[in-house]
C-alpha positions in Angstrom: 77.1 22.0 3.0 75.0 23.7 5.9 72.8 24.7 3.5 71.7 21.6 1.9 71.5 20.0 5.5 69.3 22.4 6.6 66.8 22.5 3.4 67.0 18.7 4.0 66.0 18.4 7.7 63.2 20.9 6.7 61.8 18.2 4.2 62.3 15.6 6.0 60.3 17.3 8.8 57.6 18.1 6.1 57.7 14.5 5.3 57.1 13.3 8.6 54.1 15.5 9.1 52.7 14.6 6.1 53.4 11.1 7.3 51.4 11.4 10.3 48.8 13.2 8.8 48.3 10.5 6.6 48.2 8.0 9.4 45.4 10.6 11.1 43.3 10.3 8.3 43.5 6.6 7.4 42.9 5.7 11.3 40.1 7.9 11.3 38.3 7.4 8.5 38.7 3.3 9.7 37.9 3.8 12.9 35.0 6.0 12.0 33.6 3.7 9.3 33.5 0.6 11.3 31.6 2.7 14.3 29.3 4.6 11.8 28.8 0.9 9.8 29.2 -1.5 13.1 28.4 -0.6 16.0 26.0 1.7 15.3 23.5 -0.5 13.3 24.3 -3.3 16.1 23.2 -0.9 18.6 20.1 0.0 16.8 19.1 -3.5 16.4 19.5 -3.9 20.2 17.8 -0.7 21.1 14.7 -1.8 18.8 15.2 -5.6 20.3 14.6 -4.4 23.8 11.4 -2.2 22.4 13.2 0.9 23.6 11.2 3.7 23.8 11.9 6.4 20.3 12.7 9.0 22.2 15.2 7.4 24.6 16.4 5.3 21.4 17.3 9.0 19.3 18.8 10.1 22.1 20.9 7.0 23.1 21.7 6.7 19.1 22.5 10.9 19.0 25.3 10.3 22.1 26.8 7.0 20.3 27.8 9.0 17.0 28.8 11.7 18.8 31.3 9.1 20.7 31.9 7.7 17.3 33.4 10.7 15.6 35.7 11.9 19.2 37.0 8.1 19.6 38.0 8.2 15.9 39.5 11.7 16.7 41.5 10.3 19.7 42.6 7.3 18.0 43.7 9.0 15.3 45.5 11.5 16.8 47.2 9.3 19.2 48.4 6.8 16.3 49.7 9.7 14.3 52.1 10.8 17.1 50.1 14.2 17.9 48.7 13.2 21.2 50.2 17.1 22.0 47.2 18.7 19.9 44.8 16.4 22.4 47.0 17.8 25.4 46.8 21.3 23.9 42.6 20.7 23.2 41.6 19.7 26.9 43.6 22.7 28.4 41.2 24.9 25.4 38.1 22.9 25.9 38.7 23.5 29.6 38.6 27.1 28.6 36.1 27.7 26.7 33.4 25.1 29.3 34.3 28.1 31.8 33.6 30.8 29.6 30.4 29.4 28.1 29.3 28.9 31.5 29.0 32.1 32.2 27.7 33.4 28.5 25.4 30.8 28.0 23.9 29.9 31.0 20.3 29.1 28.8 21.5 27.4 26.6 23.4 25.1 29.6 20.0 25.4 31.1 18.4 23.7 27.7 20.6 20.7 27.5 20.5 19.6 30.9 16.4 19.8 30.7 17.1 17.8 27.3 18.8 15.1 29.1 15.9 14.8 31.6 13.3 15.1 29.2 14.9 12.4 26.4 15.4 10.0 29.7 11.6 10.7 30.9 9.9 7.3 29.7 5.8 9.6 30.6 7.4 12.2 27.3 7.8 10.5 24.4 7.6 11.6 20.3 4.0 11.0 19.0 2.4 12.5 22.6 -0.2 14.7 22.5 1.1 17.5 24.9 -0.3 21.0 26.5 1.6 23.2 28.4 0.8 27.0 29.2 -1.8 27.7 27.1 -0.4 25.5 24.0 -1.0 22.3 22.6 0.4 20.0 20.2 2.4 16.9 19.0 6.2 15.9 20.0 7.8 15.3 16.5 11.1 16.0 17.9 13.2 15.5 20.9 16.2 16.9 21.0 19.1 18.2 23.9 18.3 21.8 23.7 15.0 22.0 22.5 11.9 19.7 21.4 9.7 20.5 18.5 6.1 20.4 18.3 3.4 20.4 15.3 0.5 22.3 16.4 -2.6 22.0 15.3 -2.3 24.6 12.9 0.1 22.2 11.0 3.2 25.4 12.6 5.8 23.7 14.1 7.7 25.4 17.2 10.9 25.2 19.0 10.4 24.7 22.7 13.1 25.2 24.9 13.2 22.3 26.8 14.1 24.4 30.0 10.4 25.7 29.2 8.6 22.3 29.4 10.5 21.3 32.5 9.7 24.3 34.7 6.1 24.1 33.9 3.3 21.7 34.1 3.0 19.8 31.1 0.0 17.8 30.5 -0.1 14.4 28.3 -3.1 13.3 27.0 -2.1 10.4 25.3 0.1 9.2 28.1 -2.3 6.1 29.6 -3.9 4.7 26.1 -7.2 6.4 26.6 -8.6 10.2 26.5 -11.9 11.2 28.2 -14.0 13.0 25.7 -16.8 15.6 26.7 -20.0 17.0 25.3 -22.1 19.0 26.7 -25.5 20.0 25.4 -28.3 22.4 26.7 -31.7 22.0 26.8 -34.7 23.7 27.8 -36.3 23.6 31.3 -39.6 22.3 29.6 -38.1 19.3 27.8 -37.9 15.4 29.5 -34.8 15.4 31.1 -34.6 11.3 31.2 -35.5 11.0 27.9 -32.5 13.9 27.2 -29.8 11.7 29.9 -31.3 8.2 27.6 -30.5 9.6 24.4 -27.3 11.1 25.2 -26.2 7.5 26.6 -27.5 5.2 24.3 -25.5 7.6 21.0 -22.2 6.8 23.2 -23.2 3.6 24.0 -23.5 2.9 20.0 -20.6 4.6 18.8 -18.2 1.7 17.9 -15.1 4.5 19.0 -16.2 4.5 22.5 -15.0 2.4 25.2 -17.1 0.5 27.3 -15.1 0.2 30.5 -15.3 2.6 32.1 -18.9 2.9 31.0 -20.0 6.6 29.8 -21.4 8.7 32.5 -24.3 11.7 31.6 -25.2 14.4 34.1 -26.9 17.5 34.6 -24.2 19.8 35.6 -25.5 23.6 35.3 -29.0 25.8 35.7 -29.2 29.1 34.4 -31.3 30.4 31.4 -31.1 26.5 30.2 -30.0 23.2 31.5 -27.1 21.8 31.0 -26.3 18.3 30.2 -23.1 16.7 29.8 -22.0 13.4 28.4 -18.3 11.8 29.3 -17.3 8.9 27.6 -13.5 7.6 26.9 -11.3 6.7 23.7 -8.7 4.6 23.5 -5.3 5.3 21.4 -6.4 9.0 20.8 -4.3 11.5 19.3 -5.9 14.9 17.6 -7.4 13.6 14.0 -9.3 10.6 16.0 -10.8 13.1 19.1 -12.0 15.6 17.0 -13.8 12.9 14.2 -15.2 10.5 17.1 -16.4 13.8 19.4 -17.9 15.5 15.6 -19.9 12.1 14.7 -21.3 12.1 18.1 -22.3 15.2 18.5 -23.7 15.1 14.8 -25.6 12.0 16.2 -27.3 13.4 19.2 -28.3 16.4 17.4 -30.4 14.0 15.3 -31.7 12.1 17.8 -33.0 15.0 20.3 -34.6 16.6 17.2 -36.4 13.3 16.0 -37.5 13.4 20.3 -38.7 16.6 19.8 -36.1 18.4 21.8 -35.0 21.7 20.8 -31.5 22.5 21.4 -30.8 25.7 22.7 -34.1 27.4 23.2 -34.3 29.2 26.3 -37.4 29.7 28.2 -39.7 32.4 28.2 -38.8 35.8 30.0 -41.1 37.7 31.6 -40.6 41.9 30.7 -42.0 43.9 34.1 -43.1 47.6 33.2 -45.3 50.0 31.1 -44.7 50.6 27.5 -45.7 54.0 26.6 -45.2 56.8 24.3 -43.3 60.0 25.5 -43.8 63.1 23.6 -41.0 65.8 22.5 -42.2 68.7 24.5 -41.6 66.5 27.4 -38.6 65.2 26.8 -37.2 68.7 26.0 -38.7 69.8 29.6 -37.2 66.7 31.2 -33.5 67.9 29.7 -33.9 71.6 31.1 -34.2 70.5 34.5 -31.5 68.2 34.1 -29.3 71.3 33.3 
């Protein structure tokens, strides 16, 4: 009967689909497992092995699931007999790369400055970073934007197309962070005696660095004198430049005082002139004439 032939080539058809879907999912799901808990771990190992740097390592580990999941999706569909959906997907994908070309150039813009930034061994997680007026920490690096903790404990999306078309400054980048304190004094007080203290408080401070050796200067005159001490830390981040540049400062006040310096005062103005008394009458002339 042509009937019953038919109904029967239709589940047979259905039979075979559901066939190769099966075989899709059990390649996959294979496939995907033995990436996901293979070669993924393997590649962590060697990534950590070879001291990798964390960004680079996130970055490299990001891109290997990624290829994970589309060579299970290729292998899968390939075994199943339905490499046409894979023919039909790159003539699609081809598509749509176009289109969001043109509708998305920032975002485009983002993931290429990702790939530079994640491959830049001087920007790493963990730095301490300023760029246009901002400052924080890297907590993470990703393709189309990194995130930062600022010291407010806020944490921001940057664009990474932001921090690669403007100057970025990393604090942390070579180990050590030169730390500055300046302090004014008046014109009347012993300068030496100021640029000893000043030196032997940094000298002292276990947190300093000795090499290079901390440097004091006079470096402004106006209604008081200014002196400033330099003096570097090493592995600094936030938390540790703000304690170590508190203590000392907490330090040197104490020592000027018990020297008898007074920080702050100014020196005495001289005031030019008569002080006098006008009356009304004259003031009330003075405000006719005006008029």
């Amino acid at each position: 009967m042509p009937e019953l032939s038919s109904i029967e080539e239709l589940l047979g058809a259905y039979l075979s689909l559901l066939d190769n879907f099966a075989t899709f999912l059990v390649t996959f799901a294979l496939i995907y497992a033995v990436g996901r808990f293979g070669v993924l771990p393997v590649l962590r190992l060697g990534l950590e092995y070879r001291e990798t740097e964390r960004t680079l390592r996130e970055g490299i580990e990001r891109v290997a699931a990624f290829g994970v999941v589309v060579a299970a999706l290729v292998a899968g569909l390939s075994l199943a007999g339905l490499d046409f959906i894979l023919e039909r997907a790159a003539i699609l994908v081809a598509a749509f790369t176009v289109a969001l070309g043109f509708a998305a150039q920032n975002v485009v813009g983002n993931l290429v400055s990702g790939v530079f930034i994640v491959t830049d061994p001087t920007f790493n997680i963990g730095d301490w970073i300023r760029w246009n007026d901002k400052e924080g920490v890297i907590k993470d690096i990703r393709f189309r934007s990194t995130r930062v903790r600022t010291f407010d404990n806020e944490v921001i999306a940057v664009p990474n197309s932001e921090l690669t078309a403007n100057a970025v400054t990393n604090t942390v980048l070579n180990g050590r962070l030169r730390l500055t304190v300046p302090v004014r004094v008046d014109y009347g007080d012993d300068l030496d005696a100021v640029v000893r203290i000043l030196s032997e408080a940094a000298a002292d401070n276990p947190d300093v660095l000795e090499h290079p050796e901390p440097v004091v200067r006079v470096t402004d005159l106006g209604e008081t004198v200014e002196v400033v001490a330099s003096m570097w830390i090493a592995e600094p981040d936030r938390v540790t430049y703000g304690r170590i540049r508190s203590e000392y400062a907490r330090e040197i006040v104490d020592r000027l005082e018990e020297a008898g310096v007074d920080l702050g005062r100014t020196g005495p103005q001289e005031i030019a002139g008569e002080i006098g008394v006008v009356s009304k009458s004259a003031t009330t002339d003075e405000s006719a004439l005006d008029r």
